[in-house]
C-alpha positions in Angstrom: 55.5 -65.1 -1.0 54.4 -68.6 -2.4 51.9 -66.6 -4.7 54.6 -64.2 -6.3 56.8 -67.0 -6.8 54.0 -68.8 -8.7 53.6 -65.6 -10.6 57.4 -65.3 -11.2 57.1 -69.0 -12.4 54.7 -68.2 -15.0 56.3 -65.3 -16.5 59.2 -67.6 -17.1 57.6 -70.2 -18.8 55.4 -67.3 -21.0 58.5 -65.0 -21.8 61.1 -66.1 -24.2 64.7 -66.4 -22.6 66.5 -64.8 -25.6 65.2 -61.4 -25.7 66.3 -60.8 -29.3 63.6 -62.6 -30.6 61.4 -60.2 -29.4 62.1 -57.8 -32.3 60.9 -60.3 -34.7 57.3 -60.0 -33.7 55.3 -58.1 -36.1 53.4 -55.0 -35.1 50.6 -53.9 -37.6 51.7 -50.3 -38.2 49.3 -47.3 -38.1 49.0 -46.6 -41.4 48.2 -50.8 -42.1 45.6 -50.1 -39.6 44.1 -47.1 -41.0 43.6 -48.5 -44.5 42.1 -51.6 -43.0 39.5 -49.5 -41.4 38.8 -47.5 -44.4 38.8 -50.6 -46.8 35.9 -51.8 -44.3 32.6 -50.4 -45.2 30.8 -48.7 -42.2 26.8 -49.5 -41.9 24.9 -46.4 -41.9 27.4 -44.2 -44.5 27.5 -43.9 -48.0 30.6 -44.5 -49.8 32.0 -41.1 -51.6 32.7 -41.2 -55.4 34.5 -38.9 -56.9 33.0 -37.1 -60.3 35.1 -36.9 -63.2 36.7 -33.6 -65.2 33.7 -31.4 -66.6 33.9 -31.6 -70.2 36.1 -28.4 -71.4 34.7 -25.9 -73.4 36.8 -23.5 -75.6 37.1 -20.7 -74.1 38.0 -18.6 -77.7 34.9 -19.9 -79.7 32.1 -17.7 -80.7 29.0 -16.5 -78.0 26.1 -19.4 -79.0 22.8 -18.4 -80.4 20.1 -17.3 -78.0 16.7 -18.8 -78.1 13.5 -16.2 -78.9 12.2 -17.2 -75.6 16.0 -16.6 -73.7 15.9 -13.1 -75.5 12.2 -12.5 -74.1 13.2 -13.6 -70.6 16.3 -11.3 -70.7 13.8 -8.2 -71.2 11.2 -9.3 -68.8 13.4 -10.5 -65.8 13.8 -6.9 -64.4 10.2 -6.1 -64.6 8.9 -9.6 -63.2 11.3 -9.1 -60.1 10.5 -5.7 -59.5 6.2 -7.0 -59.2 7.0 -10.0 -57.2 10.2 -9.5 -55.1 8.9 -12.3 -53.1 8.6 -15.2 -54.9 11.6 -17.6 -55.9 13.3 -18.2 -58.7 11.3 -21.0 -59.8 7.8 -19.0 -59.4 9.0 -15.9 -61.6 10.3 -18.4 -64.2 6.7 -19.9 -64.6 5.3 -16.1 -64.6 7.4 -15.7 -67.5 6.7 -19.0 -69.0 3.5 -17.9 -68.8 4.0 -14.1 -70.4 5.4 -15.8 -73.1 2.6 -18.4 -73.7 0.2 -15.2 -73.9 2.6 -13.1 -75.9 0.3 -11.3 -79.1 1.9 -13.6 -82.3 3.5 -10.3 -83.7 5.3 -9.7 -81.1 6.7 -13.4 -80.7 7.6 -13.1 -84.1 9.9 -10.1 -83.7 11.7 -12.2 -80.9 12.2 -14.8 -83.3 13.4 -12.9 -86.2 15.9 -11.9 -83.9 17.3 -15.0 -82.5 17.4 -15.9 -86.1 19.5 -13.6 -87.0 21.8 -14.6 -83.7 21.9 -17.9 -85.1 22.7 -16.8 -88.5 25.6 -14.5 -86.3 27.0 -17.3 -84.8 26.8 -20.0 -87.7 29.3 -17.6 -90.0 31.3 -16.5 -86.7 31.8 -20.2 -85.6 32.7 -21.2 -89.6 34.9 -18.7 -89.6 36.4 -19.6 -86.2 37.1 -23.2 -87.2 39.1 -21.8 -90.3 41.7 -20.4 -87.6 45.0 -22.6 -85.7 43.5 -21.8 -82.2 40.5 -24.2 -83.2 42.6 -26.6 -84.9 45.3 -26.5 -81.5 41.9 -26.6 -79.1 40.5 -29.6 -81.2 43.9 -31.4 -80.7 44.2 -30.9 -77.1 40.8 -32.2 -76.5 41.2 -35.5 -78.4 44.8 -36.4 -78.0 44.5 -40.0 -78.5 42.7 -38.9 -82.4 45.8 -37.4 -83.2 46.9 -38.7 -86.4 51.0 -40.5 -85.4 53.9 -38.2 -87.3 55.5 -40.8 -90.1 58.6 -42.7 -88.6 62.1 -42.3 -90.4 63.4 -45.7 -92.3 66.1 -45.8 -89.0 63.1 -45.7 -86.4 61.1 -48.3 -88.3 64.0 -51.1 -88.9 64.8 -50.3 -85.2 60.9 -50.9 -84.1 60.7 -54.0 -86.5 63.9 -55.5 -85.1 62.9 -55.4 -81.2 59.5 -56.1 -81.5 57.8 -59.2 -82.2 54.5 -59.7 -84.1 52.0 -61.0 -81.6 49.4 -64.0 -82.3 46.8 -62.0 -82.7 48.7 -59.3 -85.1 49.6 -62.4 -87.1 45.4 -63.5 -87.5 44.9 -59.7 -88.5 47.5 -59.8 -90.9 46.6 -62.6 -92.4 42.8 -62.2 -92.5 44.0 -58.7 -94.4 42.3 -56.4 -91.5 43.9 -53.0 -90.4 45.3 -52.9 -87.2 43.5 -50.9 -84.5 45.9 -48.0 -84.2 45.4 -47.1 -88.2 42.1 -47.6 -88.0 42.1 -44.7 -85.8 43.5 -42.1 -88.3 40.9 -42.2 -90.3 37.0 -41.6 -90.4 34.5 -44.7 -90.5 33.3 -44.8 -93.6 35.2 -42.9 -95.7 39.2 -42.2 -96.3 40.3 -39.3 -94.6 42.9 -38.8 -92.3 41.1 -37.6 -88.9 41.9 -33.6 -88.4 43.5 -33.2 -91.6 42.3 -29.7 -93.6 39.7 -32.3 -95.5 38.8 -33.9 -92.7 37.7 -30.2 -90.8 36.2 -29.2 -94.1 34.1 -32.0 -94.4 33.2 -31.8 -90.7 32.3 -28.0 -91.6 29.7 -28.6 -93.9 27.8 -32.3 -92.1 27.9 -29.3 -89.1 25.9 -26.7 -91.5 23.5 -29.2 -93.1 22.9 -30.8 -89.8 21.9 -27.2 -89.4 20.1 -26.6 -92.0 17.8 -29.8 -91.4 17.6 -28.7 -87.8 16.5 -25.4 -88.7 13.9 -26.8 -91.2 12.8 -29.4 -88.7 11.7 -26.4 -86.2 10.0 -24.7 -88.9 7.8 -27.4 -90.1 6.7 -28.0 -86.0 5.9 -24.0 -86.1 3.8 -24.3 -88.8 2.1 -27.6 -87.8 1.8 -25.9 -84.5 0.2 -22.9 -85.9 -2.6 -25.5 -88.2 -3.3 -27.2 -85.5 -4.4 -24.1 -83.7 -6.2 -23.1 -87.1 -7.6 -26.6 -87.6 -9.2 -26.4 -83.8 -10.5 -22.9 -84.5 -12.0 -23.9 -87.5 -13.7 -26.9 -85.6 -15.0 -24.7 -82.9 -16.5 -22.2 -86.1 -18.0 -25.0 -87.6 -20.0 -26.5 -84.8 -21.2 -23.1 -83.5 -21.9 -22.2 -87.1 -23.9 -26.1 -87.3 -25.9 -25.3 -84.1 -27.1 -21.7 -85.2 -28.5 -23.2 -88.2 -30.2 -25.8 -86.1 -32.0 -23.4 -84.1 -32.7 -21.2 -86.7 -34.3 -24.1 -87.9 -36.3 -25.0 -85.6 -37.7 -21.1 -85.1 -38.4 -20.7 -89.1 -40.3 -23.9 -88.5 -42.3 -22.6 -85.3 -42.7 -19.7 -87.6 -44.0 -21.5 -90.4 -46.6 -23.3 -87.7 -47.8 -19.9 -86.6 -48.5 -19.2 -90.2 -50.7 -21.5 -90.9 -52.5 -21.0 -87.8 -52.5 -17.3 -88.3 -54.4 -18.1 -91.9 -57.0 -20.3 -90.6 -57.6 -17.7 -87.9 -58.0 -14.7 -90.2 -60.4 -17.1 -92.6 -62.6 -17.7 -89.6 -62.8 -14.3 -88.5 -63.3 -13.0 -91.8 -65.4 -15.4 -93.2 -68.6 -12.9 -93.1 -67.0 -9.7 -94.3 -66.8 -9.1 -97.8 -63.9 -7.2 -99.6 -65.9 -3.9 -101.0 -66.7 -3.7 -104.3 -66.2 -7.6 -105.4 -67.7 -9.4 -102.4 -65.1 -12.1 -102.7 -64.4 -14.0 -99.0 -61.1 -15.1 -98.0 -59.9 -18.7 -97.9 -57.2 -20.4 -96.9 -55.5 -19.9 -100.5 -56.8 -16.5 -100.9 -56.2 -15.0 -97.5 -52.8 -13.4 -98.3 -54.6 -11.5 -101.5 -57.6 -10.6 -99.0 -55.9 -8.8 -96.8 -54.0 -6.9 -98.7 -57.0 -5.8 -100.7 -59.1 -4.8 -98.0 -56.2 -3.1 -96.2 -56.1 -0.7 -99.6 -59.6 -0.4 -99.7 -59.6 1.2 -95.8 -56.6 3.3 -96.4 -57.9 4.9 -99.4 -61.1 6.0 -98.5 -61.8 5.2 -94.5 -64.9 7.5 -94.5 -66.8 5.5 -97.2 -66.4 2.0 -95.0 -67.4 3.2 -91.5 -69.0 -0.1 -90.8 -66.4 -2.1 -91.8 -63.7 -0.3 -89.9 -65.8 -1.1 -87.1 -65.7 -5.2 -87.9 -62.1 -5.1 -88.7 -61.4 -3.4 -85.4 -63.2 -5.5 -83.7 -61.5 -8.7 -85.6 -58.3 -7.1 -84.5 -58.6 -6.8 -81.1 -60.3 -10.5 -80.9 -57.0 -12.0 -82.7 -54.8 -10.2 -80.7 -56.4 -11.9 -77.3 -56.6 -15.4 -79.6 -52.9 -15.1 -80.8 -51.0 -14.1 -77.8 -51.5 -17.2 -75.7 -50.2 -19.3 -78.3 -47.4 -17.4 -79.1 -46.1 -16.9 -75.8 -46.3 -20.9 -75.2 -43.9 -21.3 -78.1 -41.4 -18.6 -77.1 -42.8 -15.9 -79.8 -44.0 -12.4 -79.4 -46.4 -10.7 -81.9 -45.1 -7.4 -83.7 -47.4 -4.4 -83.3 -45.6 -3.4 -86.9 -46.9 -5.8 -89.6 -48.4 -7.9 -86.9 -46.0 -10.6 -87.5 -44.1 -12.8 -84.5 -41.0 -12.9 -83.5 -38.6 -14.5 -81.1 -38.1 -13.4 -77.7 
């Protein structure tokens, strides 16, 4: 009994004795709470952020060009998924990559003819298009804050100028002789014409078509650098596989020319005691060329007469040829049974 009347002590002393006030106490609501909780970052979680509107595209403009290598890919995609129905989408892409890479020149070429004439399509197309109100509206629509401001009535403008006031800083850009920001607007930098006005989209109409033109120019002068590069590299690789032909034909005329003057001290030894027929001359060094072909006439025309010496020059044959052969064969040269010249194996 002594502890509850403690207990009902306490509670008397914690609880207010007008009960009314009790309805002045704040209670954080649920929604207070909620926002609290979600204004407090959580450890561990990424905060979400939303992405902005996609950039609209008009729906009414022309198709756009397609590339020469878009246009080959469009004829190939069948074919590459029907031979590899496994692979992904990434793998037949570099397979086509690749087609294209090895694609003969004439062929490429018919591609791009093609997607030149698409662009040539689309360039008269999209300057026709511009010409119409649905560009014009779409053009509007997209840049509202570009649109040129209707001209006020004298009414609206002494109403304007009697409830406004000019601000400090209007009052330094009047007097410093600057245009206010919102006229600045209506017009293009640089030059004096009202933004979407007919002069304004005409001139826009033909920066478009030289930007264009230069683009268009600009990708041609890369194809044909591209295609002298190739021809200066081809050239390159010509001219050093021409350079080391003529270095080793070189070096084989002048193991020829070795062998020739071996060949002629060889025949002068050999020969030294045989006598051409009828003039008795012997071979030297500078003579041996005439020598031989002397007594090679002499033997054809009448063998019978010279039995003796068709005996010596067979003999002298068969002698050079085991002489010869060794040497030859160490410098990489065979000896022709036809002339009896050496050659190159």
């Amino acid at each position: 009994m002594a502890q509850s009347k403690e207990a009902e002590v306490n509670l008397s002393e914690i609880l207010p004795t007008d009960m009314s006030s009790i309805a002045e106490i704040e209670i954080p609501s649920l929604e207070t709470s909620q926002s609290a909780e979600e204004a407090t970052p959580t450890p561990g979680k990424r905060k979400r952020t939303t992405r902005g509107p996609h950039e609209s595209k008009d729906p009414n403009a022309p198709r756009r060009p397609q590339t020469a290598y878009m246009m080959f890919t469009n004829d190939v995609r069948k074919d590459v998924r029907l031979d590899h129905p496994d692979t992904s989408v990434s793998d037949r892409a570099k397979i086509i990559g690749r087609m294209w890479a090895d694609l003969e020149q004439t062929k490429k070429k018919e591609y791009q003819q093609k997607a030149q004439e698409d662009k040539e399509r689309y360039i008269q197309e999209y300057v026709a298009y511009q010409e119409t109100d649905i560009y014009k509206e779409f053009i509007r629509k997209k840049f509202p804050n570009l649109q040129s401001k209707k001209p006020k009535t004298d009414d609206e403008k002494s109403a304007t100028s009697s409830k406004t006031t000019t601000t400090p800083s209007a009052k330094a850009g009047a007097s410093s002789g600057k245009t206010p920001l919102s006229c600045q607007q209506q017009f293009v930098p640089g030059l004096n014409i009202p933004i979407f006005s007919d002069e304004f989209l005409k001139h826009n109409r033909e920066m478009e078509a030289k930007l264009r033109k230069l683009r268009q120019s600009s990708s041609n002068l890369e194809e044909e650098n591209a295609l002298l590069s190739r021809h200066v590299d081809s050239m390159k690789s010509a001219v050093l596989k021409v350079q080391n032909e003529v270095k080793k034909q070189e070096d084989r005329n002048g193991k020829l020319q070795g062998h020739l003057v071996m060949l002629r001290e060889i025949l002068v030894t050999m020969f030294k005691e045989v006598p051409l027929p009828g003039s008795g001359d012997l071979p030297t060094v500078d003579t041996i060329d005439a020598y031989m072909g002397k007594l090679q006439q002499a033997i054809s025309n009448d063998p019978d007469k010279y039995p003796d010496l068709m005996v010596k020059v067979s003999d002298i044959a068969k002698q050079l040829d085991t002489v010869l052969k060794p040497r030859l064969e160490q410098d990489g040269l065979t000896l022709t049974e036809e002339g009896g010249g050496a050659s190159e194996q």
